[in-house]
PDB file of N, CA, C and O in Angstrom:
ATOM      1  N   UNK A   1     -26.548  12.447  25.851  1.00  0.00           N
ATOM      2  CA  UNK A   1     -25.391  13.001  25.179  1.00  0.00           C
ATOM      3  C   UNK A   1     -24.758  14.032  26.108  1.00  0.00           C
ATOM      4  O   UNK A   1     -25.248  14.845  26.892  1.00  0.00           O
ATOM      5  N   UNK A   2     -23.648  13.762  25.799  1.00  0.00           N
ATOM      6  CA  UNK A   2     -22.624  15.057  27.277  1.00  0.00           C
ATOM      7  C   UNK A   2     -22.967  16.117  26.792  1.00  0.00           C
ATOM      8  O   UNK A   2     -23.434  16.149  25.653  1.00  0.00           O
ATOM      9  N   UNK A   3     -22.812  17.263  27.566  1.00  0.00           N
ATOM     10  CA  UNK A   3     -22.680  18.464  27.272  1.00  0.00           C
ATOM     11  C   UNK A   3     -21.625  19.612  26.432  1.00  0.00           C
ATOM     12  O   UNK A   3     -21.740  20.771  26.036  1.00  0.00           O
ATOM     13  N   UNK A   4     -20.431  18.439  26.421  1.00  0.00           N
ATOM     14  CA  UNK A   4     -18.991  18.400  25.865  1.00  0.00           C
ATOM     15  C   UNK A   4     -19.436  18.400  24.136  1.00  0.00           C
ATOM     16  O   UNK A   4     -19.359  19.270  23.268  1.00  0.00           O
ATOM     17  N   UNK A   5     -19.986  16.811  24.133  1.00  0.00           N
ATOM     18  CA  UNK A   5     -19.951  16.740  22.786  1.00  0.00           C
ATOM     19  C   UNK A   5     -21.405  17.059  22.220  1.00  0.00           C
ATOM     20  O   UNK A   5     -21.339  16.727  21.037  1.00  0.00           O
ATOM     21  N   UNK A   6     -22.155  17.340  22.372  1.00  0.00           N
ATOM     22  CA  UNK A   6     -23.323  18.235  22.065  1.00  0.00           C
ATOM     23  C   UNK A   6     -22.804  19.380  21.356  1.00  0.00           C
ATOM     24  O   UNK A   6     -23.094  19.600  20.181  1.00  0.00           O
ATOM     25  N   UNK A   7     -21.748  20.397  22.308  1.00  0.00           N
ATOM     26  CA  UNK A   7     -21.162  21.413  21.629  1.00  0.00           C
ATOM     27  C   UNK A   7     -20.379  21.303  20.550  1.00  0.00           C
ATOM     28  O   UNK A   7     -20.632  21.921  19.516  1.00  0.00           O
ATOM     29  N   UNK A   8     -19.237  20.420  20.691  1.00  0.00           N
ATOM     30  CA  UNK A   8     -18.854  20.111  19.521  1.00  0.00           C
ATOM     31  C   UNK A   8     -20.021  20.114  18.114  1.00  0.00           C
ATOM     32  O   UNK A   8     -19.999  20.885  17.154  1.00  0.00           O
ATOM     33  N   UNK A   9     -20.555  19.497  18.261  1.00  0.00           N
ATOM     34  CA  UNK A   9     -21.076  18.481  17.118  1.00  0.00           C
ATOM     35  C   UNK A   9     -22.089  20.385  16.567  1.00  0.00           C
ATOM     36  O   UNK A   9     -21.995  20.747  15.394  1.00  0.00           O
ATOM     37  N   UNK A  10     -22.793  21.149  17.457  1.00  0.00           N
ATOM     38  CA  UNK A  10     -23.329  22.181  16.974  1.00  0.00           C
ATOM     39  C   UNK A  10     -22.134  23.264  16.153  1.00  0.00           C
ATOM     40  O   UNK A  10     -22.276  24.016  15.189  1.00  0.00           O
ATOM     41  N   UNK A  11     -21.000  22.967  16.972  1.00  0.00           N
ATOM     42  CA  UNK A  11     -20.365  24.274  16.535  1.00  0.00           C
ATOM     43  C   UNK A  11     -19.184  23.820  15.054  1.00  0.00           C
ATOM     44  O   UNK A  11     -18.195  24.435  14.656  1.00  0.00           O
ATOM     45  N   UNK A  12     -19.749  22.643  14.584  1.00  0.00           N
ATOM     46  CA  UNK A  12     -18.959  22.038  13.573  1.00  0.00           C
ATOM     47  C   UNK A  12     -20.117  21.614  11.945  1.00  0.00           C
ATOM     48  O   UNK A  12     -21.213  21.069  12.069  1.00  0.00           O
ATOM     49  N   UNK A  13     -19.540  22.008  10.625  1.00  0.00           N
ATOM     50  CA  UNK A  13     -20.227  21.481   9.727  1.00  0.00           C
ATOM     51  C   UNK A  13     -19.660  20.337   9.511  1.00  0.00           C
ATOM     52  O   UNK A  13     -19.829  19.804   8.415  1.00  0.00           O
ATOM     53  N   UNK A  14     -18.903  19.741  10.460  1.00  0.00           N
ATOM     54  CA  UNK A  14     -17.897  18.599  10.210  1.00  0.00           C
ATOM     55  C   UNK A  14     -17.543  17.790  11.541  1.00  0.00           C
ATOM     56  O   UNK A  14     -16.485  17.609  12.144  1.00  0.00           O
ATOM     57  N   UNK A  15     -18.903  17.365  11.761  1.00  0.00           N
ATOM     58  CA  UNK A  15     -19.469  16.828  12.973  1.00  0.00           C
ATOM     59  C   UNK A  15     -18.641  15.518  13.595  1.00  0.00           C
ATOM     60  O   UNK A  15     -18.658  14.555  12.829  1.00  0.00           O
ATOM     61  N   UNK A  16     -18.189  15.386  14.377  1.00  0.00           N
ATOM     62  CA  UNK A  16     -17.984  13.835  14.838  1.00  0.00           C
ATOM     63  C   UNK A  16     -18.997  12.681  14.628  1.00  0.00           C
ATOM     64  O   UNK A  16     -19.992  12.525  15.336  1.00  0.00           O
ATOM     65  N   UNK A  17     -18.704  12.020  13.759  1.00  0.00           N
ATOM     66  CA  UNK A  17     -19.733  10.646  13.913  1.00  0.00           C
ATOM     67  C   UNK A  17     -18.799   9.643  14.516  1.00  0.00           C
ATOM     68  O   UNK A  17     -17.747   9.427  13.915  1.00  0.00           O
ATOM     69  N   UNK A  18     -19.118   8.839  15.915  1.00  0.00           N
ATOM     70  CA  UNK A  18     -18.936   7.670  16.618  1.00  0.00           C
ATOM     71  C   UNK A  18     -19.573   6.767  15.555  1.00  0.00           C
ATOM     72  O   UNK A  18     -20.424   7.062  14.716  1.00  0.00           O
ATOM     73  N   UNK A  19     -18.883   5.447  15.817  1.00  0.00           N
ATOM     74  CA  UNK A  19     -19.031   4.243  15.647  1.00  0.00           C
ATOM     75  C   UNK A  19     -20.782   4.228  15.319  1.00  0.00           C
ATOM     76  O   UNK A  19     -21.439   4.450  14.302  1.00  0.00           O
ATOM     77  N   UNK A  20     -20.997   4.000  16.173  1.00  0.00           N
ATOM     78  CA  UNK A  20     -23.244   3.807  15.833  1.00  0.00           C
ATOM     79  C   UNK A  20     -23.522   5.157  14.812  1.00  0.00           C
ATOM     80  O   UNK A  20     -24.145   5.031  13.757  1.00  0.00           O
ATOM     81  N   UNK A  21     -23.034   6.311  15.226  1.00  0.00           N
ATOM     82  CA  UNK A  21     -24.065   7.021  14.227  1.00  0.00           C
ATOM     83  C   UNK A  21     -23.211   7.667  13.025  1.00  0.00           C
ATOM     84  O   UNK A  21     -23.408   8.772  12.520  1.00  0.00           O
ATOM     85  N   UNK A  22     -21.807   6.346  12.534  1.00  0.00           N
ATOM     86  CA  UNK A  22     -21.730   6.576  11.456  1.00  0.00           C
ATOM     87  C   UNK A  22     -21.756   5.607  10.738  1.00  0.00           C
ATOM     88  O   UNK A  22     -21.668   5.693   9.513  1.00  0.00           O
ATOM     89  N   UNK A  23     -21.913   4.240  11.537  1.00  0.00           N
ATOM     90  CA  UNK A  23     -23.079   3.122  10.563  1.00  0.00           C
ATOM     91  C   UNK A  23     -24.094   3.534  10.323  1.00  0.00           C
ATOM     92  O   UNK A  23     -24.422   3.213   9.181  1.00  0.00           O
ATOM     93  N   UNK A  24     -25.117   4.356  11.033  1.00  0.00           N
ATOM     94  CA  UNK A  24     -26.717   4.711  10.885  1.00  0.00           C
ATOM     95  C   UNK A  24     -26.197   5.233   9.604  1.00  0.00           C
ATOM     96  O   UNK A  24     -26.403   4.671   8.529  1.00  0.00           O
ATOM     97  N   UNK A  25     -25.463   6.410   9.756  1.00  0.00           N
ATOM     98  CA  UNK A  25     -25.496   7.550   8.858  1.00  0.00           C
ATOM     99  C   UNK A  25     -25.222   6.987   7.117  1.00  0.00           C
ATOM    100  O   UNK A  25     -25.614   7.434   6.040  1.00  0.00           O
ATOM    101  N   UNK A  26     -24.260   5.667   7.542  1.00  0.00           N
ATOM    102  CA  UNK A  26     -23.964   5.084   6.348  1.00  0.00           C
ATOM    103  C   UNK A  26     -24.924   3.849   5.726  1.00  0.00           C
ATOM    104  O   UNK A  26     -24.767   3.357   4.609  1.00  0.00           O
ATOM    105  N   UNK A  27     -25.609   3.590   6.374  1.00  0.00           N
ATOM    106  CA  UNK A  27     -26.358   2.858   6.068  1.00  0.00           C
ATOM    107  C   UNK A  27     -26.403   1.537   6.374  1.00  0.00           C
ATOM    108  O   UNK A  27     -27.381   0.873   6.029  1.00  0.00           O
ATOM    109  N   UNK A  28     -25.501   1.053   6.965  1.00  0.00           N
ATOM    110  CA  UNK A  28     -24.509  -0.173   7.662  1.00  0.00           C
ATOM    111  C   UNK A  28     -24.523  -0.774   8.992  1.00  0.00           C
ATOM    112  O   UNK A  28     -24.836  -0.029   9.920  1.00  0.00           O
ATOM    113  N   UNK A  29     -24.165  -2.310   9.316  1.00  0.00           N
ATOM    114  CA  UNK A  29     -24.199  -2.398  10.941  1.00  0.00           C
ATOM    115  C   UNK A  29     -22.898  -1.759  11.570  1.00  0.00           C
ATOM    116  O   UNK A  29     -21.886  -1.534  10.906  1.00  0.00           O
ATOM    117  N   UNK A  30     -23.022  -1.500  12.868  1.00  0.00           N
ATOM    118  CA  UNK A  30     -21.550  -1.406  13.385  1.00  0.00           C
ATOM    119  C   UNK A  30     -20.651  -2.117  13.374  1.00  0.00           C
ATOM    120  O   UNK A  30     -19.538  -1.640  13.592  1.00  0.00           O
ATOM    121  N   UNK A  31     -20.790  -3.384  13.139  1.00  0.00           N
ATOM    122  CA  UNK A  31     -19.747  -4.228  12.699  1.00  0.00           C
ATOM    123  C   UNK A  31     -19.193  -4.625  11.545  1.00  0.00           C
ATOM    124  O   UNK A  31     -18.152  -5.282  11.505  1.00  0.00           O
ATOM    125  N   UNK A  32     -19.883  -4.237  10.474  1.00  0.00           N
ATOM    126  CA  UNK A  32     -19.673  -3.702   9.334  1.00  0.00           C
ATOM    127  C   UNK A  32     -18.440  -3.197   9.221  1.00  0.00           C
ATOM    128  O   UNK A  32     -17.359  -3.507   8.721  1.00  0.00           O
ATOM    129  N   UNK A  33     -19.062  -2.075  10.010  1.00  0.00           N
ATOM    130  CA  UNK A  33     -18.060  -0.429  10.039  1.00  0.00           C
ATOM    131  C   UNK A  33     -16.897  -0.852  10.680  1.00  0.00           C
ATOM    132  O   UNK A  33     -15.911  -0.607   9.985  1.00  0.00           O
ATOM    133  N   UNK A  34     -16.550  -1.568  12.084  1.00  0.00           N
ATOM    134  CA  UNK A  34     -15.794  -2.228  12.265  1.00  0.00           C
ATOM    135  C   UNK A  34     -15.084  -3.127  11.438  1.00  0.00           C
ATOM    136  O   UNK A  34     -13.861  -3.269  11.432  1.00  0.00           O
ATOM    137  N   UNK A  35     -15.618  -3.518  10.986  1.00  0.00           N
ATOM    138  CA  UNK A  35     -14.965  -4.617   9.686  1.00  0.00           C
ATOM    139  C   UNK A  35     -13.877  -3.749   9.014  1.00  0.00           C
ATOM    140  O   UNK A  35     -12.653  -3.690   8.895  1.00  0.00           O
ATOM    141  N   UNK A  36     -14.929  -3.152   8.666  1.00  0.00           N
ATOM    142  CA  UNK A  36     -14.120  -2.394   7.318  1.00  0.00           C
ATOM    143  C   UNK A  36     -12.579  -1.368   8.052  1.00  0.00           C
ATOM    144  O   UNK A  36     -11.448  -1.212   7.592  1.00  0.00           O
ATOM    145  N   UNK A  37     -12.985  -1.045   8.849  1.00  0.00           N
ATOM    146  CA  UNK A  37     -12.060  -0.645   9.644  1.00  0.00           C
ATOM    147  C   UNK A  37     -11.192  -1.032   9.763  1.00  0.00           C
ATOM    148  O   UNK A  37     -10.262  -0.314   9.397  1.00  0.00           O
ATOM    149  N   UNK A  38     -10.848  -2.360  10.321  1.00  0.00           N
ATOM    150  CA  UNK A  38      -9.907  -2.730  10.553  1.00  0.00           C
ATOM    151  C   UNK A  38      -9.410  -3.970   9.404  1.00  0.00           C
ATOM    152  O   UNK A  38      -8.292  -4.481   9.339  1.00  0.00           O
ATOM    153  N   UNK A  39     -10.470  -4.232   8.642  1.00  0.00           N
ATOM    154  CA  UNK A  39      -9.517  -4.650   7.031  1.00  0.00           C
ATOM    155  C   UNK A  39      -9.198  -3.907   6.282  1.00  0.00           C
ATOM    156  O   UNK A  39      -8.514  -4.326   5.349  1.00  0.00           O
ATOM    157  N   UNK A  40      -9.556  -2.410   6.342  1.00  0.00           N
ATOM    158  CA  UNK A  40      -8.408  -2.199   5.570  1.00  0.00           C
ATOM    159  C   UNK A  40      -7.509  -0.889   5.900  1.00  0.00           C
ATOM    160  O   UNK A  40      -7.887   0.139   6.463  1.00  0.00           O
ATOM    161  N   UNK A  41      -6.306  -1.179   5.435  1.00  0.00           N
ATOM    162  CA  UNK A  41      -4.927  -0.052   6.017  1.00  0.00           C
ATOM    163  C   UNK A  41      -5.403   1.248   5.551  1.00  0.00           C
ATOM    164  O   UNK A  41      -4.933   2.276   6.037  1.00  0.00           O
ATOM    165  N   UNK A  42      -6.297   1.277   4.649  1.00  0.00           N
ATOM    166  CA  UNK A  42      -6.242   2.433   4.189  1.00  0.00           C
ATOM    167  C   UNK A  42      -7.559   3.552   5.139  1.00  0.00           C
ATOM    168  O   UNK A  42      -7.384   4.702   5.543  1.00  0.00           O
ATOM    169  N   UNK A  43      -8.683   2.779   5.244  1.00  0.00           N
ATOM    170  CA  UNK A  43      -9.165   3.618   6.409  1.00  0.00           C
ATOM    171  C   UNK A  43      -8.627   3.892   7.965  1.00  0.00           C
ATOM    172  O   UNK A  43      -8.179   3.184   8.868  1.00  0.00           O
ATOM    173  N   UNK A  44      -8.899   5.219   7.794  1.00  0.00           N
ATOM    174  CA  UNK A  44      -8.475   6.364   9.056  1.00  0.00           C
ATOM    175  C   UNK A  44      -9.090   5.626  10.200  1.00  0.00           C
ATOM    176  O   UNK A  44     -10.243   5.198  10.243  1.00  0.00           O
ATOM    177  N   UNK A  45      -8.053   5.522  11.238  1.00  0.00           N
ATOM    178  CA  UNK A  45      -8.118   4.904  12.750  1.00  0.00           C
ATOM    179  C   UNK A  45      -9.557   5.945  13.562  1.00  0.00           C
ATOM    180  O   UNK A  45     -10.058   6.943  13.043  1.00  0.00           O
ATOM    181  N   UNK A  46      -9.810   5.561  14.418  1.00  0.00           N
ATOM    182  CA  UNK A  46     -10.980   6.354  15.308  1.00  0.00           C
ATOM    183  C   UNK A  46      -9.799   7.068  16.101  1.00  0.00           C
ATOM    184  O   UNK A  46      -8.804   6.673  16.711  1.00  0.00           O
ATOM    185  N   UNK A  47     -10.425   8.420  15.782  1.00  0.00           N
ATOM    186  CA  UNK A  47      -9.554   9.694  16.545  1.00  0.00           C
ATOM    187  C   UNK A  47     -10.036   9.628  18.060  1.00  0.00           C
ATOM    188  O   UNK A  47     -11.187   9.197  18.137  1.00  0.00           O
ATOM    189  N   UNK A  48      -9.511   9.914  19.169  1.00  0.00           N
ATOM    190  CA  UNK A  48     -10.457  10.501  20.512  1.00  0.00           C
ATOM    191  C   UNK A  48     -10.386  11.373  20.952  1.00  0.00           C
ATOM    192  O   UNK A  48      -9.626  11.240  21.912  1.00  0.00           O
ATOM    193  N   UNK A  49     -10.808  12.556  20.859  1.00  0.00           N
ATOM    194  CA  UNK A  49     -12.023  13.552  20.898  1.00  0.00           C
ATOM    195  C   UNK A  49     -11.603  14.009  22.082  1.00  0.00           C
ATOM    196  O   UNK A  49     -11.149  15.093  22.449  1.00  0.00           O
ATOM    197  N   UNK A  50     -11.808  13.105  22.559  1.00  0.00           N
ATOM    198  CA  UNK A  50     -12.098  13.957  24.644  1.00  0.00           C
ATOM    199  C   UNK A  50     -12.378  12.132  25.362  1.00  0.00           C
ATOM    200  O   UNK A  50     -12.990  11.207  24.827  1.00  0.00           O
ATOM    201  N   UNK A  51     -11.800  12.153  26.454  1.00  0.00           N
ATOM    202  CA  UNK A  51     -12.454  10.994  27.294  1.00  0.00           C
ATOM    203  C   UNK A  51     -13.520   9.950  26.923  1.00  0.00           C
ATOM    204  O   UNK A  51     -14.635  10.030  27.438  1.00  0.00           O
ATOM    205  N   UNK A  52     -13.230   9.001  26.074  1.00  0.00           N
ATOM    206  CA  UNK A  52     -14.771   8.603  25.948  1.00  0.00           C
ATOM    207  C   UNK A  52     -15.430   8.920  24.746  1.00  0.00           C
ATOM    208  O   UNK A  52     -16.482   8.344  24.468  1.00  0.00           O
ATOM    209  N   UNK A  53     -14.841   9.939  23.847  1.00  0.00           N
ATOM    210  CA  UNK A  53     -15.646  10.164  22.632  1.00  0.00           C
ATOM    211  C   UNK A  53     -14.626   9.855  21.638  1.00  0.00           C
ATOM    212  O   UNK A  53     -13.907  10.813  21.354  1.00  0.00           O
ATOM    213  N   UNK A  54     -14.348   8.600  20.952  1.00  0.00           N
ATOM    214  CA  UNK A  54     -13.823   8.239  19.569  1.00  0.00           C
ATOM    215  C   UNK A  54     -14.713   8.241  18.521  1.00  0.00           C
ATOM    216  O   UNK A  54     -15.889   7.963  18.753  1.00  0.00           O
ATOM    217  N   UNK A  55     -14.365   8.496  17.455  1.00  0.00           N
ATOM    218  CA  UNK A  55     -15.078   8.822  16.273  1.00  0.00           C
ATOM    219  C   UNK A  55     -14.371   9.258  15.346  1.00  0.00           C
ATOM    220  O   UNK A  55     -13.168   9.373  15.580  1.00  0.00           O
ATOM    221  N   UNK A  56     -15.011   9.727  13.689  1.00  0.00           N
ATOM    222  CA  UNK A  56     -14.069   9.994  12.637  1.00  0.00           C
ATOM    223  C   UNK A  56     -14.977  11.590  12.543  1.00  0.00           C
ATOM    224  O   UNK A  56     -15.955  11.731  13.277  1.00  0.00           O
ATOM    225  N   UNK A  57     -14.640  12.496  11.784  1.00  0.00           N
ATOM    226  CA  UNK A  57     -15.303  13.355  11.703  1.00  0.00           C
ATOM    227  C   UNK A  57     -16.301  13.216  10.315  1.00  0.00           C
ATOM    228  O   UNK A  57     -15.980  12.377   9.474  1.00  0.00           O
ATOM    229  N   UNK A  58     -17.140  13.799  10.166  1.00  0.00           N
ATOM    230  CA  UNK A  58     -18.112  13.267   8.828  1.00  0.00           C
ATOM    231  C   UNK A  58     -17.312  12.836   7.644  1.00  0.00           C
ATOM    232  O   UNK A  58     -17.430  11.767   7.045  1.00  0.00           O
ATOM    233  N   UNK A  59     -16.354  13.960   7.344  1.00  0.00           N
ATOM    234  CA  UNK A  59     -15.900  14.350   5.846  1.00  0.00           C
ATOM    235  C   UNK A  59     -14.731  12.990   5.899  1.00  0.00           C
ATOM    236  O   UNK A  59     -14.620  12.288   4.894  1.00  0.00           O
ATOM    237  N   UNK A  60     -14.096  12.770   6.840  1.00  0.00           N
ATOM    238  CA  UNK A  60     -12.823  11.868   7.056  1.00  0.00           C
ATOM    239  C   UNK A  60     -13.672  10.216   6.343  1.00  0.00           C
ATOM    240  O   UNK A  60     -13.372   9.422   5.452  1.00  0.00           O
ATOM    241  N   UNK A  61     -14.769  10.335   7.295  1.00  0.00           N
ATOM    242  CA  UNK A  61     -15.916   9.284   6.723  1.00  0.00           C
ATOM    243  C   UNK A  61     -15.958   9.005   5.606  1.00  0.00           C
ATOM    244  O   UNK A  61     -15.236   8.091   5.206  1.00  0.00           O
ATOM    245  N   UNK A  62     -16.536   9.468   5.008  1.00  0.00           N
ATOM    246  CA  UNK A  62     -17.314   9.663   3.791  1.00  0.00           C
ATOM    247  C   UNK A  62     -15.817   9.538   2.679  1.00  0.00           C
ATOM    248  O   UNK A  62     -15.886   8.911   1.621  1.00  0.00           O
ATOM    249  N   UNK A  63     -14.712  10.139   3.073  1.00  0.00           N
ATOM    250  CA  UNK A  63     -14.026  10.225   1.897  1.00  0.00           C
ATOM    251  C   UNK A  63     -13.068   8.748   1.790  1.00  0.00           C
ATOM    252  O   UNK A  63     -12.661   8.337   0.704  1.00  0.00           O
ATOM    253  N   UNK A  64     -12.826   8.129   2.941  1.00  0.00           N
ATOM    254  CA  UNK A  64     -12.686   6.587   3.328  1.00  0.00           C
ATOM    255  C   UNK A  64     -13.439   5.807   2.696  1.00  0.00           C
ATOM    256  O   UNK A  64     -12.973   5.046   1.849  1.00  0.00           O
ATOM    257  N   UNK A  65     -14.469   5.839   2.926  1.00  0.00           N
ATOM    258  CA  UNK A  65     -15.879   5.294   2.251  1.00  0.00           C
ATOM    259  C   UNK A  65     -15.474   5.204   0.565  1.00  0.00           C
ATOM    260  O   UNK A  65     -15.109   4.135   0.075  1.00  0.00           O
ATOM    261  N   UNK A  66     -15.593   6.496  -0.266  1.00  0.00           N
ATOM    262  CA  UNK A  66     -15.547   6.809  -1.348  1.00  0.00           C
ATOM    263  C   UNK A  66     -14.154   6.015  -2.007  1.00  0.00           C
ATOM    264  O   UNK A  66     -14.451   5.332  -2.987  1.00  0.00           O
ATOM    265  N   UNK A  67     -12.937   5.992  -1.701  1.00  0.00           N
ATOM    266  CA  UNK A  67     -11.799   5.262  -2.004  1.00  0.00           C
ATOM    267  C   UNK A  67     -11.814   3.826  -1.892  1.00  0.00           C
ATOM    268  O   UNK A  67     -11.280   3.120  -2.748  1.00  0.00           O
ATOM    269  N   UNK A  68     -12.546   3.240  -0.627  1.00  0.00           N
ATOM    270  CA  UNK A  68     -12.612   1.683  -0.805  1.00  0.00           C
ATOM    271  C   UNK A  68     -13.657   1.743  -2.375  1.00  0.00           C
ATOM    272  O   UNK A  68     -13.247   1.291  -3.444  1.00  0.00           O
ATOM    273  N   UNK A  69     -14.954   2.358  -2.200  1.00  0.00           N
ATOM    274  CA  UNK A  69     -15.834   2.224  -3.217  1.00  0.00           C
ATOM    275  C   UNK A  69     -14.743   2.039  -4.686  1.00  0.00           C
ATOM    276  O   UNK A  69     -14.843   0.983  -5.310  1.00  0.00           O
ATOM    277  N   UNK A  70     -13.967   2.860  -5.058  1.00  0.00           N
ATOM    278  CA  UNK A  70     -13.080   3.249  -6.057  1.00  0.00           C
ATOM    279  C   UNK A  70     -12.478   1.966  -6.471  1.00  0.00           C
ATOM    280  O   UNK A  70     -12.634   1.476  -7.590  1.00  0.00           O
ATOM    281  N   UNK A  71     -11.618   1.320  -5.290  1.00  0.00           N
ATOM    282  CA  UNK A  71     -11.036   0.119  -5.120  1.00  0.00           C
ATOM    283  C   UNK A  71     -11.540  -1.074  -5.741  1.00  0.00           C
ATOM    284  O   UNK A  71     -10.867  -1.812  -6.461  1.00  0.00           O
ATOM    285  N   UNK A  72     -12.989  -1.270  -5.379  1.00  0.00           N
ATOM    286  CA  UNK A  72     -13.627  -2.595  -5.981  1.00  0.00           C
ATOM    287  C   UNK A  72     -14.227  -2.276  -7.372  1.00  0.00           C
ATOM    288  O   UNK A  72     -14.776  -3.163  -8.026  1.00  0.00           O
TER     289      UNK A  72
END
């Protein structure tokens, strides 16, 4: 892990999760997460961070998550 985003991720309660460790986090494959991503308009695009680090931040996650849930 860079030294870049190491800091980030300590100095935030609202951590960046990348692609892998916000399938882990969700319980899901990455392609899943991909899936879902890109079917539907309503989840938030992957932000980039810095060079190399795309990701959503936890809360952006989770509240994406919660609205498809709503949906079905």
């Amino acid at each position: 892990m860079s030294e870049e985003k190491e800091m980030l991720e300590r100095c935030s309660d609202n951590p960046i999760l990348r692609v892998g460790e916000g399938a882990k986090r969700l319980g899901i494959s990455r392609k899943t997460l991909y899936n879902r991503w890109s079917q539907y308009k309503t989840f938030p695009p992957l932000t980039e961070y810095s060079p190399g680090v795309r990701g959503w931040r936890q809360s952006t996650l989770e509240d994406a998550l919660r609205k498809l849930e709503q949906q079905h």
